[in-house]
C-alpha positions as CSV (number, residue, x, y, z in Angstrom):
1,X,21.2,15.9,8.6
2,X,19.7,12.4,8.6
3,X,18.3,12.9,12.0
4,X,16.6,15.9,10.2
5,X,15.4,14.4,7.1
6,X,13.6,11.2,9.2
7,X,12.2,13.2,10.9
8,X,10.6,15.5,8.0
9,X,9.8,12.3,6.7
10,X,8.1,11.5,9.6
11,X,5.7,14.3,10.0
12,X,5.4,14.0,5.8
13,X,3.5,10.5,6.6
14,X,1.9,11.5,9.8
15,X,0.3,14.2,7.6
16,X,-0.8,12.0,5.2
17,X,-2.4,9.0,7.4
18,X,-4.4,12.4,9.7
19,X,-6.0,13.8,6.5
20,X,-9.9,12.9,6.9
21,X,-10.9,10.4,5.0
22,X,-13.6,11.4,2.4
23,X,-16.6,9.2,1.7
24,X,-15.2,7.4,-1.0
25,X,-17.3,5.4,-3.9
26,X,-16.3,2.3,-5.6
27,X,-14.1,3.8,-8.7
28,X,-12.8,1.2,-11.6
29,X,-13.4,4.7,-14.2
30,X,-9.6,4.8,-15.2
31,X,-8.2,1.6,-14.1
32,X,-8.8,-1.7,-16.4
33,X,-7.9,-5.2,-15.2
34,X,-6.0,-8.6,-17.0
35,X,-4.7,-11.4,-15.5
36,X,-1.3,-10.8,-14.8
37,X,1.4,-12.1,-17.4
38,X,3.9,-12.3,-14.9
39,X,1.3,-14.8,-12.9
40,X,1.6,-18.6,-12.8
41,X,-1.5,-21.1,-13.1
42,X,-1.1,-21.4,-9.4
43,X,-1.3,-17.4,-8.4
44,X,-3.9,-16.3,-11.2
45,X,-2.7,-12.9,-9.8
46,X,-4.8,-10.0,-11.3
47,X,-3.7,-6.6,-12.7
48,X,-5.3,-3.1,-12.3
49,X,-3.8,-0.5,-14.8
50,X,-5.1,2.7,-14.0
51,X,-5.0,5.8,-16.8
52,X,-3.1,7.8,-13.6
53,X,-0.1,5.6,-13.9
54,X,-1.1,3.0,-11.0
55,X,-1.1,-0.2,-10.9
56,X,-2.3,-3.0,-8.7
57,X,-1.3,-6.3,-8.6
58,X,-4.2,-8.6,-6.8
59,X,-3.6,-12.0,-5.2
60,X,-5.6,-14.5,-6.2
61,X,-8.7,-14.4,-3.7
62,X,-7.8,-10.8,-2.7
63,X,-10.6,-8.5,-1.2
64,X,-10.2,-5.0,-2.0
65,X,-12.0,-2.3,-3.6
66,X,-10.5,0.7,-5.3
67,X,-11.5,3.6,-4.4
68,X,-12.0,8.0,-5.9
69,X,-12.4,9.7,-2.8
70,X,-11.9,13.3,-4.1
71,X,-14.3,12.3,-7.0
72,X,-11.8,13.3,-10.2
73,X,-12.5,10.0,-12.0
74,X,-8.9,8.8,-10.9
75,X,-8.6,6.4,-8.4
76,X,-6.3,7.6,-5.3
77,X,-7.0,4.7,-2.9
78,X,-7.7,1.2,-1.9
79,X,-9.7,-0.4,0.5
80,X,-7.9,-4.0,1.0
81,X,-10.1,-6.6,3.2
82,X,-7.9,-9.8,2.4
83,X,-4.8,-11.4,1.4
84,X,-2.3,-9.0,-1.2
85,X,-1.9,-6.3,-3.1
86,X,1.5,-4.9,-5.0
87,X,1.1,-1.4,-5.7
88,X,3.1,1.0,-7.6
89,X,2.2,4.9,-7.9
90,X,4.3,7.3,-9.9
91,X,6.2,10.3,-8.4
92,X,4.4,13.1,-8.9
93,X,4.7,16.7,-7.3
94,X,2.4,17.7,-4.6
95,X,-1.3,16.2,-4.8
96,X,-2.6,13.8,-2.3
97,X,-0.9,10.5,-1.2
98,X,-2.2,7.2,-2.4
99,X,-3.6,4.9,0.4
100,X,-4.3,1.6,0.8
101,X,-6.3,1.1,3.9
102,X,-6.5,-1.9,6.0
103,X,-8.8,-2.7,9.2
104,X,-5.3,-2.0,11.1
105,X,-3.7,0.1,8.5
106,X,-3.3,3.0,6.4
107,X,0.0,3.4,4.2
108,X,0.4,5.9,2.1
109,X,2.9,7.4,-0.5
110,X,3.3,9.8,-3.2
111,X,5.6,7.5,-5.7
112,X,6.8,4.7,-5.0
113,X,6.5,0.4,-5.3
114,X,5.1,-1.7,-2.1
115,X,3.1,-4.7,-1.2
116,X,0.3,-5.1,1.6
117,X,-1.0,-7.9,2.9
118,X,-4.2,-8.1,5.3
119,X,-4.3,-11.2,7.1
120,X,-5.5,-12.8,10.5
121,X,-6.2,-9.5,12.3
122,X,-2.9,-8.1,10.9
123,X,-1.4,-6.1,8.2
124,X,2.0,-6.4,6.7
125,X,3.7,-3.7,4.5
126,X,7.0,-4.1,2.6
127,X,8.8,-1.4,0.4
128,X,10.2,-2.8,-2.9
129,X,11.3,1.0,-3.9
130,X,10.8,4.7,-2.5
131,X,9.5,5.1,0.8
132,X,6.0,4.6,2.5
133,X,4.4,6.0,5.7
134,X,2.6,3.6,7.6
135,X,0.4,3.6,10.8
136,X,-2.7,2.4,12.2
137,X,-5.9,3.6,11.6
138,X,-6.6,4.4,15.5
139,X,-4.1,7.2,15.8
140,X,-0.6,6.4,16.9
141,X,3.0,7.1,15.6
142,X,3.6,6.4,12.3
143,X,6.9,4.6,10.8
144,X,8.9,5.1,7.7
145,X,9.7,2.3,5.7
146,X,12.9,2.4,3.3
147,X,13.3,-0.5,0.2
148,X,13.6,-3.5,2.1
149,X,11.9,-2.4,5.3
150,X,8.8,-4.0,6.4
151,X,6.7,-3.8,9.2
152,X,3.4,-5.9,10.7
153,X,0.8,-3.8,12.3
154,X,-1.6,-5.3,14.6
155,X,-4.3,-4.1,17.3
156,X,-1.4,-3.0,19.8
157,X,2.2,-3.0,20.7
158,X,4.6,-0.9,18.8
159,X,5.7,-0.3,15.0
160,X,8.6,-2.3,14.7
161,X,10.3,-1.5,11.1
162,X,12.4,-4.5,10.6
163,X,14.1,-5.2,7.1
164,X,12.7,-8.3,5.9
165,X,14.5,-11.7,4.9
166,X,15.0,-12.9,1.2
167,X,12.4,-15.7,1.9
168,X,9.6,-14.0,3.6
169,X,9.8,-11.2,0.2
170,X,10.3,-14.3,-1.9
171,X,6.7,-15.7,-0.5
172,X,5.0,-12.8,-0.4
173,X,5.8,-12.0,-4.1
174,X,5.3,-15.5,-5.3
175,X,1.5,-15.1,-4.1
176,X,1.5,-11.7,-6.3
177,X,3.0,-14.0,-9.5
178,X,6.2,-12.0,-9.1
């Protein structure tokens, strides 16, 4: 049965990171932006609240652009360029994924609470909660991550989903202002 239910999961986020990718325009419509509260002087992390639920919580410095592909006035996806973003998307029935999309990346989800970083010719996704499909963005297999799971995707060699260490999530949120 769990063999089974991986494996749907699998072809669930292969689905989602093979769906073309439509011209997408910048898209803030929806989605205002504070500094975040939880955010030291140091972080000066930034937060996107988007009328769709979303929200986005920038490192300081962070290169990204949000992004309405299918043109509804709701943002469904993010281009990230640099440093980190902490996303979390409502469960909702059916609908496209949201993506965040990276030079080596795409991760995408339906519902769920996740941080990607874009750094040095390589991508790192970790799962706080729910679960997120992540692959490259030259096809290849996708991975599953779980809460807890991480994984670093680079220009070659494999997917390696590896549940990541109390200090490595400890920096990575500190540079959110978690």
């Amino acid at each position: 049965m769990k063999r089974g239910i991986r494996a749907g999961c699998l072809a669930l986020a292969w689905s989602f990171l093979l769906m073309g990718q439509a011209a997408a325009q910048p898209a803030n419509a929806g989605c205002t932006s504070s500094p975040s509260a939880a955010g030291t002087q140091a972080t000066h992390a930034q937060t996107w609240r988007c009328d769709n639920g979303i929200t986005i919580i920038a490192e300081n410095g962070a290169r990204f652009e949000l992004k309405d592909a299918n043109r509804d006035g709701h943002i469904d996806s993010v281009e990230l360029s640099s440093k980190a973003l902490l996303i979390e998307v409502p469960k909702k029935p059916g609908g496209n994924p949201f993506k965040v999309l990276t030079p080596q990346a795409i991760a995408a989800v339906r519902g769920t609470r996740w941080a990607v970083d874009a750094a040095d010719g390589k991508t790192s996704v970790f799962v706080a909660d729910g679960r997120v499909g992540v692959g490259r963005r030259t096809r290849g297999r996708a991975v599953v991550l779980g809460p807890g799971d991480g994984v670093d995707v680079e220009a070659a060699g494999t997917l390696e989903v590896k549940r990541w260490g109390q200090p490595r999530i400890d920096a990575l949120m500190a540079r959110l202002g978690q």
